[in-house]
mmCIF file of the N, C-alpha and C atoms, coordinates in Angstrom:
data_MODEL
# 
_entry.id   MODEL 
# 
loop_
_atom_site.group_PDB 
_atom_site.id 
_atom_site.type_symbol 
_atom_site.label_atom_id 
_atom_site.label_alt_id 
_atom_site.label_comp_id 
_atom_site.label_asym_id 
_atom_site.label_entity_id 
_atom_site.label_seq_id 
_atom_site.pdbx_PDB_ins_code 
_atom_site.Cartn_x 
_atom_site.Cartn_y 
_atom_site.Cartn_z 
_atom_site.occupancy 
_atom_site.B_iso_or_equiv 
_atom_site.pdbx_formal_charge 
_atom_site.auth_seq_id 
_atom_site.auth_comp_id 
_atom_site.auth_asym_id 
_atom_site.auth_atom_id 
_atom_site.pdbx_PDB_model_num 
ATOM 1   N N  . UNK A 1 1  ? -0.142 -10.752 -12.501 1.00 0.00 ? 1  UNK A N  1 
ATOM 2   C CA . UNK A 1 1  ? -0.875 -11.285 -11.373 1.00 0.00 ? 1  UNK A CA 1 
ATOM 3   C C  . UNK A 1 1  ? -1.176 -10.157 -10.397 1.00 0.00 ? 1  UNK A C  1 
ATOM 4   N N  . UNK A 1 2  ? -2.442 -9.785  -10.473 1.00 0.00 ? 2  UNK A N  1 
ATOM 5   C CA . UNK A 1 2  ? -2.792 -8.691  -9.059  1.00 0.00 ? 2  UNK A CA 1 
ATOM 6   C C  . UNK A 1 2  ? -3.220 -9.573  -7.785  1.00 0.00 ? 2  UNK A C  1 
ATOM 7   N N  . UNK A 1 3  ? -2.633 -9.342  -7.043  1.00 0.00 ? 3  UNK A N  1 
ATOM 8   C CA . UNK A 1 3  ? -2.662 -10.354 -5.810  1.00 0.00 ? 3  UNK A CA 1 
ATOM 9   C C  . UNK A 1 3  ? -3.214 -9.035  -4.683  1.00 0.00 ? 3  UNK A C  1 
ATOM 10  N N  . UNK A 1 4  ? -3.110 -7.890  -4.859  1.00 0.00 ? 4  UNK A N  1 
ATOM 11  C CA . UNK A 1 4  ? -3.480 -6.692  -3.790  1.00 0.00 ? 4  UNK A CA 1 
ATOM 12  C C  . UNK A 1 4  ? -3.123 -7.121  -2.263  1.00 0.00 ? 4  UNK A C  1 
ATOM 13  N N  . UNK A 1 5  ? -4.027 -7.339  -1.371  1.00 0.00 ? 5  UNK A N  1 
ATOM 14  C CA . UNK A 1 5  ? -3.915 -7.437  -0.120  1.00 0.00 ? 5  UNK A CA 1 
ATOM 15  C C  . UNK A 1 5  ? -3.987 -9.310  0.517   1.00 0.00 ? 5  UNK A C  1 
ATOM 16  N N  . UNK A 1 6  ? -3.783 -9.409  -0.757  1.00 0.00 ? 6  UNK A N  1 
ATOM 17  C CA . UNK A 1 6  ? -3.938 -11.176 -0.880  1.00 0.00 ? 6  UNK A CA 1 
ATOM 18  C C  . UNK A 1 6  ? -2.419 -12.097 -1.239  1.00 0.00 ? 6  UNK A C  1 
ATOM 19  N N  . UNK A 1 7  ? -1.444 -10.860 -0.685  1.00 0.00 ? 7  UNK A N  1 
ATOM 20  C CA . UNK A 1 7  ? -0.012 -11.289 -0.735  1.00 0.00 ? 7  UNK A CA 1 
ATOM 21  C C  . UNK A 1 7  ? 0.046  -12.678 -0.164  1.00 0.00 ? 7  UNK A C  1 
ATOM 22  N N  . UNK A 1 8  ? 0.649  -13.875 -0.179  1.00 0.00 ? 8  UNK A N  1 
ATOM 23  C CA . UNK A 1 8  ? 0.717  -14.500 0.801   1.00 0.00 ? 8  UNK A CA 1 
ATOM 24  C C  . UNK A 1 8  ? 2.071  -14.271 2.354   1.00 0.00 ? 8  UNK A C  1 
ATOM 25  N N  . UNK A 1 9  ? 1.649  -14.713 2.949   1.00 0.00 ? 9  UNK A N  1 
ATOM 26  C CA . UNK A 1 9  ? 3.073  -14.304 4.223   1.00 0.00 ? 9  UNK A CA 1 
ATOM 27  C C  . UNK A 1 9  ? 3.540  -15.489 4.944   1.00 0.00 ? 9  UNK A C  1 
ATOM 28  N N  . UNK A 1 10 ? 5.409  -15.194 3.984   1.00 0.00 ? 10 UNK A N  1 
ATOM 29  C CA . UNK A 1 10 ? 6.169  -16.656 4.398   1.00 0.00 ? 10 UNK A CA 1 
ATOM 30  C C  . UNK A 1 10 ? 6.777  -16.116 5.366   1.00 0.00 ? 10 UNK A C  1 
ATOM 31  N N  . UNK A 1 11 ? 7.261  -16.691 6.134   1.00 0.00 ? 11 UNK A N  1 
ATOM 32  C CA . UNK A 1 11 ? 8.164  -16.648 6.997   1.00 0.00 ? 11 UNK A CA 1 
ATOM 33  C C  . UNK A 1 11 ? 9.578  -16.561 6.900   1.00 0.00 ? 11 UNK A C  1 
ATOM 34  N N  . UNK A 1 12 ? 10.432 -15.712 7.721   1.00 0.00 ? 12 UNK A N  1 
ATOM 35  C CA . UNK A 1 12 ? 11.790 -15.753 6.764   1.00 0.00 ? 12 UNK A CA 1 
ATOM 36  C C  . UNK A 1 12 ? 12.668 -16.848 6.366   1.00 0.00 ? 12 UNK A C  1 
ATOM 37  N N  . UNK A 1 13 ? 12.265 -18.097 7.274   1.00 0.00 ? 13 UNK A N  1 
ATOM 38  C CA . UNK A 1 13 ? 12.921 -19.599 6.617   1.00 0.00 ? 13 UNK A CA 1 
ATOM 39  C C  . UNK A 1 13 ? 12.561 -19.246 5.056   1.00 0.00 ? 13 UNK A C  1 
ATOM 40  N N  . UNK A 1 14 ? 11.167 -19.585 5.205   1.00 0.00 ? 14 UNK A N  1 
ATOM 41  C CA . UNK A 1 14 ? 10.827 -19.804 3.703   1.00 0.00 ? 14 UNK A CA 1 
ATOM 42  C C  . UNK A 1 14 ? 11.400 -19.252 2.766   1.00 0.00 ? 14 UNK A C  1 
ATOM 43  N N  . UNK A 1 15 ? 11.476 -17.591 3.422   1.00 0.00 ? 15 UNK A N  1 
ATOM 44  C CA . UNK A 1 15 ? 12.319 -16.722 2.425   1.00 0.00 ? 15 UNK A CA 1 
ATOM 45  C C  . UNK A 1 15 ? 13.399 -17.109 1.341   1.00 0.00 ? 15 UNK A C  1 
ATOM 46  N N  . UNK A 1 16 ? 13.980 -17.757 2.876   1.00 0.00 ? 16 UNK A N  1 
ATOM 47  C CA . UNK A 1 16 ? 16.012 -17.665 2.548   1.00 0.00 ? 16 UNK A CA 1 
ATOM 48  C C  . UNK A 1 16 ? 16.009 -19.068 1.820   1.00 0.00 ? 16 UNK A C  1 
ATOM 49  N N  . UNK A 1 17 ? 14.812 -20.114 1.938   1.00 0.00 ? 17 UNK A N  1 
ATOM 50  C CA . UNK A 1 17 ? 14.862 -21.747 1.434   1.00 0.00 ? 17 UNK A CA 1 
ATOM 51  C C  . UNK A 1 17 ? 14.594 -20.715 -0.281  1.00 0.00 ? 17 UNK A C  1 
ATOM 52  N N  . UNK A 1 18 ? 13.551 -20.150 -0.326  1.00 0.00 ? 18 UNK A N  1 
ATOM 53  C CA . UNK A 1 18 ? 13.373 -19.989 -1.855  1.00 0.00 ? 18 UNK A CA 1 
ATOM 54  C C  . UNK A 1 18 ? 14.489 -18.945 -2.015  1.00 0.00 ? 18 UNK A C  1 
ATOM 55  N N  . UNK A 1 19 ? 14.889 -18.099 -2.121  1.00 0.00 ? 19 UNK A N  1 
ATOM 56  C CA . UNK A 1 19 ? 16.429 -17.623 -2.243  1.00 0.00 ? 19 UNK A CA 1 
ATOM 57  C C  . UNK A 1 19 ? 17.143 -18.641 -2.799  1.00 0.00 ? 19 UNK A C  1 
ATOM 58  N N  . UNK A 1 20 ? 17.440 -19.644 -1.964  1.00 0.00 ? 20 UNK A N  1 
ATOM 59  C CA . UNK A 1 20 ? 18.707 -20.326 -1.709  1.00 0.00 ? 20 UNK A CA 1 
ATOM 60  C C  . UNK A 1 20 ? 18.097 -21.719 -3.076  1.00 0.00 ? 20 UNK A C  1 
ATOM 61  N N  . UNK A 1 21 ? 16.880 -21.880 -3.661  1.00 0.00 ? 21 UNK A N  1 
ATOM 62  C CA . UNK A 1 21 ? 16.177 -22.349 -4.663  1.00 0.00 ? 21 UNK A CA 1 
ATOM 63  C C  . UNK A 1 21 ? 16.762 -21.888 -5.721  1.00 0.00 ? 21 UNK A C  1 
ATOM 64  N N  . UNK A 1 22 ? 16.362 -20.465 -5.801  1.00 0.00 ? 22 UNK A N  1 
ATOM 65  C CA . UNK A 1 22 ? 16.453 -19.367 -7.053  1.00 0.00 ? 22 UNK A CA 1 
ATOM 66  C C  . UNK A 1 22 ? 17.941 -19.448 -7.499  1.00 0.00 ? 22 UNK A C  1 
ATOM 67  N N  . UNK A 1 23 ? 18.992 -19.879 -6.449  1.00 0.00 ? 23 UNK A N  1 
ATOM 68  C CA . UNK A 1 23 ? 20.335 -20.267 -6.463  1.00 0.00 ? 23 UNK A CA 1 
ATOM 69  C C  . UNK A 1 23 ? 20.945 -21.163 -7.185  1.00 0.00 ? 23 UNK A C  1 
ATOM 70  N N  . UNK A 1 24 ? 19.716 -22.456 -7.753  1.00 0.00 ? 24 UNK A N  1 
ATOM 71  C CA . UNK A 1 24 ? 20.220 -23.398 -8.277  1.00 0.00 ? 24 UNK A CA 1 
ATOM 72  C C  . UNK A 1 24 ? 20.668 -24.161 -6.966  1.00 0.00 ? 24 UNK A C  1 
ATOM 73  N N  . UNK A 1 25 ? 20.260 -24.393 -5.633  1.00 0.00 ? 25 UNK A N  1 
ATOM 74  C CA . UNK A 1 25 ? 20.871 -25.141 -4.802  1.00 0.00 ? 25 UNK A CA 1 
ATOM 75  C C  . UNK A 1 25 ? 19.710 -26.393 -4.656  1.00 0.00 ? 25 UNK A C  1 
ATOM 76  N N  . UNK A 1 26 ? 20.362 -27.213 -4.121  1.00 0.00 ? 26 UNK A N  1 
ATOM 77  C CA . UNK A 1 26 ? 19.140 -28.906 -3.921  1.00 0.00 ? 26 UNK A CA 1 
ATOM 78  C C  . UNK A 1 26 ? 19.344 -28.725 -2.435  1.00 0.00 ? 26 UNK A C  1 
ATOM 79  N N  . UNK A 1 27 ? 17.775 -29.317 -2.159  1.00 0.00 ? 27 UNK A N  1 
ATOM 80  C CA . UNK A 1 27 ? 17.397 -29.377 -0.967  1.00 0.00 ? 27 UNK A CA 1 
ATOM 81  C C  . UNK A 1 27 ? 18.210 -29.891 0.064   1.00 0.00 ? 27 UNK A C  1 
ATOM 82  N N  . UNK A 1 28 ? 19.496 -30.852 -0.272  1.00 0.00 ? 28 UNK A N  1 
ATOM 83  C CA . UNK A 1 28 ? 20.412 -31.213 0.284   1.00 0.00 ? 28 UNK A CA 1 
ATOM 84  C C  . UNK A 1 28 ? 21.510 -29.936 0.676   1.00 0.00 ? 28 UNK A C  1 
ATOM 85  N N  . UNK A 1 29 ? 21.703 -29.984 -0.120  1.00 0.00 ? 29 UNK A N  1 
ATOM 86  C CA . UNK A 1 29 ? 22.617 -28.350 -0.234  1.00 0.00 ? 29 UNK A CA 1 
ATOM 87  C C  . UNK A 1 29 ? 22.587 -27.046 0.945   1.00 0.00 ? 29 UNK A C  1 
ATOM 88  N N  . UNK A 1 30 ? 20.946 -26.881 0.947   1.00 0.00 ? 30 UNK A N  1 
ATOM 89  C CA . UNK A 1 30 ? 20.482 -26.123 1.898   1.00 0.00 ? 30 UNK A CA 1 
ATOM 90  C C  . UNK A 1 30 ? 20.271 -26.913 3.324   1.00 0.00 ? 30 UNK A C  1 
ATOM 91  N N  . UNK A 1 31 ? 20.064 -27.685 3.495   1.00 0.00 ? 31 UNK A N  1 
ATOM 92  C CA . UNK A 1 31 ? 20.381 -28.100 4.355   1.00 0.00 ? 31 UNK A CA 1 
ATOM 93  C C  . UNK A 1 31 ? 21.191 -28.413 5.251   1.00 0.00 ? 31 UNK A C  1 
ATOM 94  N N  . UNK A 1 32 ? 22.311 -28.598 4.222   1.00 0.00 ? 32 UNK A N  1 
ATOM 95  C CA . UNK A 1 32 ? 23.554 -28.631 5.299   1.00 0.00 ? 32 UNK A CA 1 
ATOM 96  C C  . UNK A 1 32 ? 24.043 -27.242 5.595   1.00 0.00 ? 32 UNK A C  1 
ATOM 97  N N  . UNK A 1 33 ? 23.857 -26.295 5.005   1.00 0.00 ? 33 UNK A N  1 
ATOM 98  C CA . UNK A 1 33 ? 23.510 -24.363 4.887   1.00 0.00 ? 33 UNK A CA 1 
ATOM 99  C C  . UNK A 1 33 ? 23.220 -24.142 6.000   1.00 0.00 ? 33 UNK A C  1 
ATOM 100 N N  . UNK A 1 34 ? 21.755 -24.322 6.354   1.00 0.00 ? 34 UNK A N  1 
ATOM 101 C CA . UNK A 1 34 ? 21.264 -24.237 7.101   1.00 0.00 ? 34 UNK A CA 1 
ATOM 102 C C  . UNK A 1 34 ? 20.889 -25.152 8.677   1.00 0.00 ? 34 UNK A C  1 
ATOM 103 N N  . UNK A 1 35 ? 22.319 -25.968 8.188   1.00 0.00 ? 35 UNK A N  1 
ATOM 104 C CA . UNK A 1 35 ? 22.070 -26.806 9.844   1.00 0.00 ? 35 UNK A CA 1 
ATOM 105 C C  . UNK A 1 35 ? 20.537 -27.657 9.970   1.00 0.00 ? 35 UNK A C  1 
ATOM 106 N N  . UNK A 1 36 ? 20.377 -27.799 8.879   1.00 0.00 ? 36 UNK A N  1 
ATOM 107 C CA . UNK A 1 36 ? 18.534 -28.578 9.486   1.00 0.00 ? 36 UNK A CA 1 
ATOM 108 C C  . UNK A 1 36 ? 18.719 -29.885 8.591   1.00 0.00 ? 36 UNK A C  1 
ATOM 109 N N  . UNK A 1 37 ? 18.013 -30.837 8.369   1.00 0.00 ? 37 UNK A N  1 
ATOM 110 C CA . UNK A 1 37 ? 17.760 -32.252 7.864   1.00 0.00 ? 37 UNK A CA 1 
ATOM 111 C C  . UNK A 1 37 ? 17.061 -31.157 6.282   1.00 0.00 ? 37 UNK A C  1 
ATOM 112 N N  . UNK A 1 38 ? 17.193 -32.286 5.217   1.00 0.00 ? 38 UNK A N  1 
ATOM 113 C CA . UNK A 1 38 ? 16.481 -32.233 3.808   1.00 0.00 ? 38 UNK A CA 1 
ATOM 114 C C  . UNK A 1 38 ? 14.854 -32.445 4.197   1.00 0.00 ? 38 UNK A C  1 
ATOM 115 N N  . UNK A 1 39 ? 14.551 -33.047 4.962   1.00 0.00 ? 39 UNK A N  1 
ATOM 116 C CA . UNK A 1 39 ? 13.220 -33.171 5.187   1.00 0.00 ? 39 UNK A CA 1 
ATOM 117 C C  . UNK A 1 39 ? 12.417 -31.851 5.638   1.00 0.00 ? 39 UNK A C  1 
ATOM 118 N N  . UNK A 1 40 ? 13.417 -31.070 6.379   1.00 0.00 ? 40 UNK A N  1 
ATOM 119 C CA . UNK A 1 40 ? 12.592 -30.015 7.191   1.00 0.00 ? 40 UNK A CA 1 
ATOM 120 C C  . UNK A 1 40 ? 12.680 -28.749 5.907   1.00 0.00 ? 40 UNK A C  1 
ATOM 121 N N  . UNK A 1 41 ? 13.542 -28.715 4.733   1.00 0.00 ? 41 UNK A N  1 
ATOM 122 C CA . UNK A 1 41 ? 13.560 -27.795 3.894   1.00 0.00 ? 41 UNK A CA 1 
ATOM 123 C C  . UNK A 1 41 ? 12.325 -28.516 2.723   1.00 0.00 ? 41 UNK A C  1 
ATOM 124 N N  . UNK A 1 42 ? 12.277 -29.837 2.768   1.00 0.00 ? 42 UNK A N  1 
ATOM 125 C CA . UNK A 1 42 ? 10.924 -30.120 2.015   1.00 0.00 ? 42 UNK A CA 1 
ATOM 126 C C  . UNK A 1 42 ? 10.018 -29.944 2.819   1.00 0.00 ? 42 UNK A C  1 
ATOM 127 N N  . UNK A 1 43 ? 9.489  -29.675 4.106   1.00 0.00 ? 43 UNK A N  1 
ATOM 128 C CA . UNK A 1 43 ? 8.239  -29.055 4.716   1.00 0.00 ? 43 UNK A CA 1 
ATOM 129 C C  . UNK A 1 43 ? 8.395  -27.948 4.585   1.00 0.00 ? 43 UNK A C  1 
ATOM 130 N N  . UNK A 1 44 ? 9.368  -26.993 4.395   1.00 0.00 ? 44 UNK A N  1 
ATOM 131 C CA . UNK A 1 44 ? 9.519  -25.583 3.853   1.00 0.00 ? 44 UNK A CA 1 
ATOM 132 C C  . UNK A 1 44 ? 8.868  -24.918 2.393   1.00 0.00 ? 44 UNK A C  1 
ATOM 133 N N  . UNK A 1 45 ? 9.069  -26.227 2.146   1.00 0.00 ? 45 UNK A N  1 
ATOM 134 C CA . UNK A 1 45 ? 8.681  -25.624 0.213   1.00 0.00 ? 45 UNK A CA 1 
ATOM 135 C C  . UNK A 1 45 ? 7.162  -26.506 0.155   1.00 0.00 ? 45 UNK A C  1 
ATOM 136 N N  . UNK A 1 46 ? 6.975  -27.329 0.703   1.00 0.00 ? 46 UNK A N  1 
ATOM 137 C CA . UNK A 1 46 ? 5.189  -27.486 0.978   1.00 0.00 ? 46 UNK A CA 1 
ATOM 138 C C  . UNK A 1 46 ? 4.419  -26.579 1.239   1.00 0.00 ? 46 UNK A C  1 
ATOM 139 N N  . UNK A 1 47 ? 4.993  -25.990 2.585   1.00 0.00 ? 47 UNK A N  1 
ATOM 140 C CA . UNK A 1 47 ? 3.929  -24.734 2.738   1.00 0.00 ? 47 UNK A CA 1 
ATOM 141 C C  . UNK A 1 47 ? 4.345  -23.533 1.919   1.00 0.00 ? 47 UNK A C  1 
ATOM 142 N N  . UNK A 1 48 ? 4.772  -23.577 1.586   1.00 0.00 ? 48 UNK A N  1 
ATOM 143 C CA . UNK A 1 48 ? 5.443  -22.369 0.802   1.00 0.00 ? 48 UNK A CA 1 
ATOM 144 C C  . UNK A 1 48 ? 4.604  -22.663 -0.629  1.00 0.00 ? 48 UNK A C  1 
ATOM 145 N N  . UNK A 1 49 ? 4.721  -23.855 -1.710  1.00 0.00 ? 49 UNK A N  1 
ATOM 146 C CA . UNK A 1 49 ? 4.067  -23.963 -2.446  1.00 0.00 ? 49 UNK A CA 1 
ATOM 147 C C  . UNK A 1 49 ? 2.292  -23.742 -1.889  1.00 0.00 ? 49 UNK A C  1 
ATOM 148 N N  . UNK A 1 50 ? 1.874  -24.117 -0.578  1.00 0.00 ? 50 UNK A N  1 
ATOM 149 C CA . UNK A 1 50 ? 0.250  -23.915 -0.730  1.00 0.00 ? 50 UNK A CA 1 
ATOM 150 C C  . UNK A 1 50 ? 0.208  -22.673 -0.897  1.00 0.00 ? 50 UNK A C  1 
ATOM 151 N N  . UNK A 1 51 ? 1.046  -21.746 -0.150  1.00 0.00 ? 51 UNK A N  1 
ATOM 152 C CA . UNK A 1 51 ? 0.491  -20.359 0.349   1.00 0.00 ? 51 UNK A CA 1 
ATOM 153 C C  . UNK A 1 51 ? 0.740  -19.937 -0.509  1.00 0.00 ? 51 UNK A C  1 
ATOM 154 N N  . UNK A 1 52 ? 1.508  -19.750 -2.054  1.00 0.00 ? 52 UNK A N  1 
ATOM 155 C CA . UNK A 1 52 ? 1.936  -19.475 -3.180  1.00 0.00 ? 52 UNK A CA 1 
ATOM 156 C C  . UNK A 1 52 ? 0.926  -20.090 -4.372  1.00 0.00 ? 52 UNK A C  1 
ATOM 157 N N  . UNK A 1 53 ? 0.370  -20.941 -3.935  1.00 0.00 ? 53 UNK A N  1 
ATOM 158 C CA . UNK A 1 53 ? -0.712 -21.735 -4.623  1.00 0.00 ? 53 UNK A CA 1 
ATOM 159 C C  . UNK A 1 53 ? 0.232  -22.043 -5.773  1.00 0.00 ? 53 UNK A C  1 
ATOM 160 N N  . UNK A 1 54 ? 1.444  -23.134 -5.940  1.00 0.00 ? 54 UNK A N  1 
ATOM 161 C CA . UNK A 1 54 ? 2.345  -23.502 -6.379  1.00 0.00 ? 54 UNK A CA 1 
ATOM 162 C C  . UNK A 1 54 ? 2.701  -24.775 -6.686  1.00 0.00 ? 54 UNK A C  1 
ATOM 163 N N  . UNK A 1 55 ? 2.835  -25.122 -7.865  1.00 0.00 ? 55 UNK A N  1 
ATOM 164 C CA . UNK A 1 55 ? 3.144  -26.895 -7.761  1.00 0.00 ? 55 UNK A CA 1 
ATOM 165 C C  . UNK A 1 55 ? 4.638  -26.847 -8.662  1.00 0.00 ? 55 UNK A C  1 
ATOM 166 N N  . UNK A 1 56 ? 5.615  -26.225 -8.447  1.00 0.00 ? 56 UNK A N  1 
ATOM 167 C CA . UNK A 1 56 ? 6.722  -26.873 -8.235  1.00 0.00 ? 56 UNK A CA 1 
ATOM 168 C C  . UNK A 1 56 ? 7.874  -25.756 -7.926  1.00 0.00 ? 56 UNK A C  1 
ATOM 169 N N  . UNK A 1 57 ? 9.301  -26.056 -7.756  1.00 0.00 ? 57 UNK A N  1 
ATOM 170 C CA . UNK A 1 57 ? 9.987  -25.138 -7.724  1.00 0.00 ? 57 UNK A CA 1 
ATOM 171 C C  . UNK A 1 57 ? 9.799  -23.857 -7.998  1.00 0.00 ? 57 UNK A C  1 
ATOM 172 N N  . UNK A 1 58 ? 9.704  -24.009 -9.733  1.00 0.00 ? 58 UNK A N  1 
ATOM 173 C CA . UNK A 1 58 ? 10.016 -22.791 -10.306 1.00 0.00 ? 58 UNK A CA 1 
ATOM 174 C C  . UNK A 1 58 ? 9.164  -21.730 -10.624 1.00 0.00 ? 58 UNK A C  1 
ATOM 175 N N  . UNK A 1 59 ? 8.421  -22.539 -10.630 1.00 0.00 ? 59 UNK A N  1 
ATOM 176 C CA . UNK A 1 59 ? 6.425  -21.948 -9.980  1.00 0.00 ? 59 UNK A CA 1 
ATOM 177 C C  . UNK A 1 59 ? 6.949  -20.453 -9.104  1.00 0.00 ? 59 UNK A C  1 
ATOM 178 N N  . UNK A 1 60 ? 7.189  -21.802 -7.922  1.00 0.00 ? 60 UNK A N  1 
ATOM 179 C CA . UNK A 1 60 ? 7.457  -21.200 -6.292  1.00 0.00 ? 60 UNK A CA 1 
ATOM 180 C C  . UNK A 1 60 ? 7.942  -19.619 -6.398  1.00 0.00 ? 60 UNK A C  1 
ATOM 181 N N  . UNK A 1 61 ? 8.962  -19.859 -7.184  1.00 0.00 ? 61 UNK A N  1 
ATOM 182 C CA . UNK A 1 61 ? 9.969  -18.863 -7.089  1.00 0.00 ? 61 UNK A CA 1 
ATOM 183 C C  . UNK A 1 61 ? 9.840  -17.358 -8.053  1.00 0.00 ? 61 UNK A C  1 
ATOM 184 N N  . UNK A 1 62 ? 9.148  -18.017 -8.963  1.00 0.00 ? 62 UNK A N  1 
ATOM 185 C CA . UNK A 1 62 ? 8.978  -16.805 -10.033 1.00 0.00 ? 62 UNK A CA 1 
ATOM 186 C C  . UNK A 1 62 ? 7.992  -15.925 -9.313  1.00 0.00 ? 62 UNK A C  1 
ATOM 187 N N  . UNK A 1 63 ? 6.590  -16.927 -8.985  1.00 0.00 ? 63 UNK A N  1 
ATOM 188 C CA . UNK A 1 63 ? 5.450  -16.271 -7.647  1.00 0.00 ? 63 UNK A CA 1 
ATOM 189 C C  . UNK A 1 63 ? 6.511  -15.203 -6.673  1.00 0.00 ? 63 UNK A C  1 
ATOM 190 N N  . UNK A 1 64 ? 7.107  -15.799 -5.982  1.00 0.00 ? 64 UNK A N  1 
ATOM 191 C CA . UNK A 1 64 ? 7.878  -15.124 -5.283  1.00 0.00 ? 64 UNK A CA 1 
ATOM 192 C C  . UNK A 1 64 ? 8.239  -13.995 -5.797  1.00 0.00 ? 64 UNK A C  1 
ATOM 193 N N  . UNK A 1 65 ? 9.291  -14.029 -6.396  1.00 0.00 ? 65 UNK A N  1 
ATOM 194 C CA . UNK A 1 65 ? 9.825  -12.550 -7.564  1.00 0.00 ? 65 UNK A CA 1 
ATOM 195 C C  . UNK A 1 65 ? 8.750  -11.667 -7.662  1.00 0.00 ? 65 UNK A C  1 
ATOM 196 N N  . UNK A 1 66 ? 7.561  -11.692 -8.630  1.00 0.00 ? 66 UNK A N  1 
ATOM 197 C CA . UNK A 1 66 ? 6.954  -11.404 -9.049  1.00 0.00 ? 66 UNK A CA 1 
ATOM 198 C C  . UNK A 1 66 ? 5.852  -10.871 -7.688  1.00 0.00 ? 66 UNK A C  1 
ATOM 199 N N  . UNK A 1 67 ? 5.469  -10.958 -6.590  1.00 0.00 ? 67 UNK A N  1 
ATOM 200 C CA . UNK A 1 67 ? 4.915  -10.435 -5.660  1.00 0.00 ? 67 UNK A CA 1 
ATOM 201 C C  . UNK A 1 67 ? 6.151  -9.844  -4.664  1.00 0.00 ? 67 UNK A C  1 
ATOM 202 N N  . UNK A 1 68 ? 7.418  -9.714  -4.685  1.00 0.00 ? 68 UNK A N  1 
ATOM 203 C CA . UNK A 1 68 ? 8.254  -9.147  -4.299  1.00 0.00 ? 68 UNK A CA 1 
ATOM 204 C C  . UNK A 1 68 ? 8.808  -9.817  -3.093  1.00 0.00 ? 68 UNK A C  1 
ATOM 205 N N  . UNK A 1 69 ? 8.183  -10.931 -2.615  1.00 0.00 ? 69 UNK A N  1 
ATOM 206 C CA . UNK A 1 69 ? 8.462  -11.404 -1.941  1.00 0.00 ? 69 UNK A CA 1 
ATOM 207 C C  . UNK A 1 69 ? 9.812  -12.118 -1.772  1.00 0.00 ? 69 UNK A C  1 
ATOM 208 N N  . UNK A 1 70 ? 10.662 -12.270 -2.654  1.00 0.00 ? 70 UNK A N  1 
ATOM 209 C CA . UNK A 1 70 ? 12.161 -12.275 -2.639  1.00 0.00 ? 70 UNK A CA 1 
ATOM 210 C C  . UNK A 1 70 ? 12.855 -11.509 -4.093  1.00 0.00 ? 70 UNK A C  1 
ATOM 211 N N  . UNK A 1 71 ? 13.825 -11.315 -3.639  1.00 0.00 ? 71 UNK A N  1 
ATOM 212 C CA . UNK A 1 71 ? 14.631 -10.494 -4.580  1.00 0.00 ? 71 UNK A CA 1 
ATOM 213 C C  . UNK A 1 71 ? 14.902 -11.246 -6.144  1.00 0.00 ? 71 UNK A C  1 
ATOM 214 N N  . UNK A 1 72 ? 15.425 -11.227 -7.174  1.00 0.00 ? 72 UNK A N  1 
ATOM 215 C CA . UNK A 1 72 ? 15.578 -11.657 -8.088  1.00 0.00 ? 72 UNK A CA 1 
ATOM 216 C C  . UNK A 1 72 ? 16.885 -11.698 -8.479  1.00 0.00 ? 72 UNK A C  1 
ATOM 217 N N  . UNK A 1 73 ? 17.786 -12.743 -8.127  1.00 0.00 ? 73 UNK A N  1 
ATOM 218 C CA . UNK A 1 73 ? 19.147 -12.119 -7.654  1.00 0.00 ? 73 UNK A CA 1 
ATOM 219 C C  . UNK A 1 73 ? 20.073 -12.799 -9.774  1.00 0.00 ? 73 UNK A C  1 
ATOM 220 N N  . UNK A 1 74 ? 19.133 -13.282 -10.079 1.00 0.00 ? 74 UNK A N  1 
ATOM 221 C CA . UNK A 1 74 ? 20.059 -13.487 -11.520 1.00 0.00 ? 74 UNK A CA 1 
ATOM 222 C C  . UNK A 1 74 ? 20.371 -12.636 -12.370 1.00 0.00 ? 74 UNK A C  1 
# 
């Protein structure tokens, strides 16, 4: 995938939500992680899937990897 100057740009929530994905963790999981409701980590991975142009998790995350946008921690 050449993406050049057409990276998309998450924010570091998003970051640490897809991280904490790539983890094998459920949206519940992170949530209580992160002190916020399951709802606000599923508006996390909404925008995260548009700006990734993404329809599901693992989509999400490989996109991610693969534009460097998070580490590949397996």
């Amino acid at each position: 995938m050449k993406e050049g100057n057409n990276i998309p740009k998450l924010t570091p929530r998003e970051k640490e939500v897809l991280v904490h994905i790539s983890d094998g963790m459920t949206h519940k999981q992170i949530a209580d992680k992160l002190i916020v409701s399951p709802s606000t980590i599923r508006k996390h991975m909404e925008n995260t899937y548009k700006k990734l142009k993404a329809h599901n998790k693992i989509e999400a995350v490989q996109k991610a990897i693969k534009m460097n946008l998070i580490e590949n921690n397996n």
